[in-house]
N, C-alpha and C positions, 0 to 999 in steps of 0.2 A: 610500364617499367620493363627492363633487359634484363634478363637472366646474363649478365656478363661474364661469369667465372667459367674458364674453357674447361672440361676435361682433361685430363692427364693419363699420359701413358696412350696414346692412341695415334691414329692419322686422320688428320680432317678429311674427312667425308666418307671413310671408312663404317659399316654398319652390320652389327652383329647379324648373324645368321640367322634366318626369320624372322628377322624383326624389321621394320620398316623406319623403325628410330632415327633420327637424323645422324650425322658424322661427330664420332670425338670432336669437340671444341668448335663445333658450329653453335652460334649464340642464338636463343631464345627469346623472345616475349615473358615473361614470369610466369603469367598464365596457361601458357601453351607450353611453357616447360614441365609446367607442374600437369597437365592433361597428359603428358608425355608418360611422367613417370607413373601416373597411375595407371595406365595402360599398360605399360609392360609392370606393372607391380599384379595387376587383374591375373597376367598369364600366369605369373610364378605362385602366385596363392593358390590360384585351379589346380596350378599341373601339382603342386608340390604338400599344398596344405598349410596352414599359419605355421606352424612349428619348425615343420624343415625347410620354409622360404629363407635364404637369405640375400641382405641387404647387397652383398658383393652382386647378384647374381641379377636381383632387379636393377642393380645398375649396370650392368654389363649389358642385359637385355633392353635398355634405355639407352646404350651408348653415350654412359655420361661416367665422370667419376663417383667415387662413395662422397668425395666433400659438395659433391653436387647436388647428389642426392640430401646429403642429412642438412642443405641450407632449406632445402623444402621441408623436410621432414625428419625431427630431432632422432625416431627411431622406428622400429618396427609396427610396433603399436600405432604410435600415431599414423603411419602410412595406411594400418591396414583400416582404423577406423574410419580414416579421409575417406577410403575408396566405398567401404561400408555406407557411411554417411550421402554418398554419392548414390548408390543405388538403391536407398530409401527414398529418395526426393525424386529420381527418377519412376517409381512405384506408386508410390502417393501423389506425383503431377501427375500417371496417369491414370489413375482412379478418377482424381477431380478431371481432368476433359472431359474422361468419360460421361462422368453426371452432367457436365453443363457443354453436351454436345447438341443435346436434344431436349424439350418437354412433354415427348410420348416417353411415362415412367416404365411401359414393359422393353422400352427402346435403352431407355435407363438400364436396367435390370442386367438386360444382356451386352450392354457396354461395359457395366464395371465387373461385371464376370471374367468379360474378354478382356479386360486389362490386367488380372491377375494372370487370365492363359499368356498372355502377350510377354508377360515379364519374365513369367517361367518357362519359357519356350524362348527367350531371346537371347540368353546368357546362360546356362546351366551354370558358371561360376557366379554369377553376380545374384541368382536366385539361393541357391545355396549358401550365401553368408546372408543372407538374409535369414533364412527360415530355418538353416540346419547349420548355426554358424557353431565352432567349437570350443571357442570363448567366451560365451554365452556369463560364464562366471564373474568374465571381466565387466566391474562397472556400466564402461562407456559404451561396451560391446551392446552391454543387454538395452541399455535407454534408448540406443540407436532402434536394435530390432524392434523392441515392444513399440518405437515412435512408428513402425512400418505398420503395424497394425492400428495404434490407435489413433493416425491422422486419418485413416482411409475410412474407422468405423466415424471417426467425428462427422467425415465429408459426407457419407450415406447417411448419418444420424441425422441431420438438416434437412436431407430430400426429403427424408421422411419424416419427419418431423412439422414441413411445410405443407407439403400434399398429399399425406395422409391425415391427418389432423390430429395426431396421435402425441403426448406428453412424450418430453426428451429420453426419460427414464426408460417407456415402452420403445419409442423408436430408437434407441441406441441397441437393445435386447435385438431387437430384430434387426438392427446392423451389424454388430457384430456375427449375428449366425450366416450372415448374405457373406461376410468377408471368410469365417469360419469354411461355407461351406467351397467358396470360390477357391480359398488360398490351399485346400486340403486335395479338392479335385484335380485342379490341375496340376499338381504335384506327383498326384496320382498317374492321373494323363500321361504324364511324359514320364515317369519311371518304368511305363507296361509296355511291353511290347506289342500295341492294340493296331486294329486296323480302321478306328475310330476316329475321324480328322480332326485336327485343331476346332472348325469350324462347326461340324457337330458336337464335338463334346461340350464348346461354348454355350449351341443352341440345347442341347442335354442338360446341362447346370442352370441356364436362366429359366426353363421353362421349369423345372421344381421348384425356384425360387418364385418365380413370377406368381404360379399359383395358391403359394401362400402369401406372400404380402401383396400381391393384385387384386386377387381374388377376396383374399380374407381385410384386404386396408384400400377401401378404395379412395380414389380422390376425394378429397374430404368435399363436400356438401354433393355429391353422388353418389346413389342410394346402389 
């Protein structure tokens, strides 16, 4: 389907200042419109914050009209929970590669570690409404966030759950402290001024973790 409705008030091919957005009243894919606006919706929430983002401004930055915008999306809220929702699913697909990249579980360990560094070191904005969002109050805000953590602990809850031989109950306990400790470090990581690399602080976090669920849960029928 065509995003058909042109912009107004513009020149076709005309594109706001820093922004790579296509021209007032060049027509769309629906899809690709809507990837549009949520990208320049990502920068005004960073730069701005939910509150003093406005609608006029992510569409300015989108080079589209507001009637453009609000056929995508009814209002502010719904934009910002789309984009939220978006870098939840982003998060949690890459938690799961991670685990079913490999079946060396300490190869495990330090994969979904680095998928939490990867997430919070990819987007300073996009990790931030995840973990430090400030609508946390709103409803759909909080189901999205908390979904960020509890699909990731479900996904490591299974690993372990299969090859450790460990009852869901236990292995969830100790998925959550894996996500716990992953999602807290490297937030850590990247707020400090350290001269610690991405790369070792990944290898730093899996190898505390490794040692207790490795060491302490081994492959089940291996002693």
């Amino acid at each position: 389907m065509t995003d058909t409705t042109h912009a107004q008030g513009g020149t076709s091919g005309s594109t706001p200042t820093g922004s790579s957005a296509p021209g007032r009243g060049v027509r769309l894919p629906r899809t690709e419109r809507r990837a549009q606006l949520l990208d320049a919706a990502q920068r005004v929430f960073a730069a701005n914050g939910y509150h003093a983002a406005a609608m006029d401004e992510i569409a300015d930055r989108a080079g589209v009209s507001k009637p453009v915008l609000y056929q995508h999306f009814p209002g502010k809220l719904e934009l910002y929970i789309a984009l939220l929702e978006n870098h939840v699913e982003h998060l949690v697909s890459g938690v799961e590669r991670a685990l079913a990249s490999t079946t060396d579980n300490k190869q495990r360990v330090k994969n979904a570690v680095g998928a939490f560094f990867d997430f919070v070191n990819g987007d300073a904005g996009a990790f931030r409404m995840v973990f430090e969002s400030d609508l946390r109050g709103e409803p759909a805000v909080q189901e999205a966030v908390d979904r960020a953590t509890s699909a990731s602990v479900d996904a490591i809850t299974e690993t372990i759950t299969a090859d450790a031989g460990l009852d869901e109950d236990r292995a969830r306990l100790l998925a959550v402290g894996l996500v716990g400790m992953s999602q807290v470090s490297a937030r850590f990581w990247l707020n400090q001024d350290s001269t610690v690399s991405q790369e070792e602080a990944v290898a730093l976090t899996s190898t505390l973790a490794w040692r207790g669920i490795g060491a302490g849960f081994p492959l089940s029928g291996r002693e």
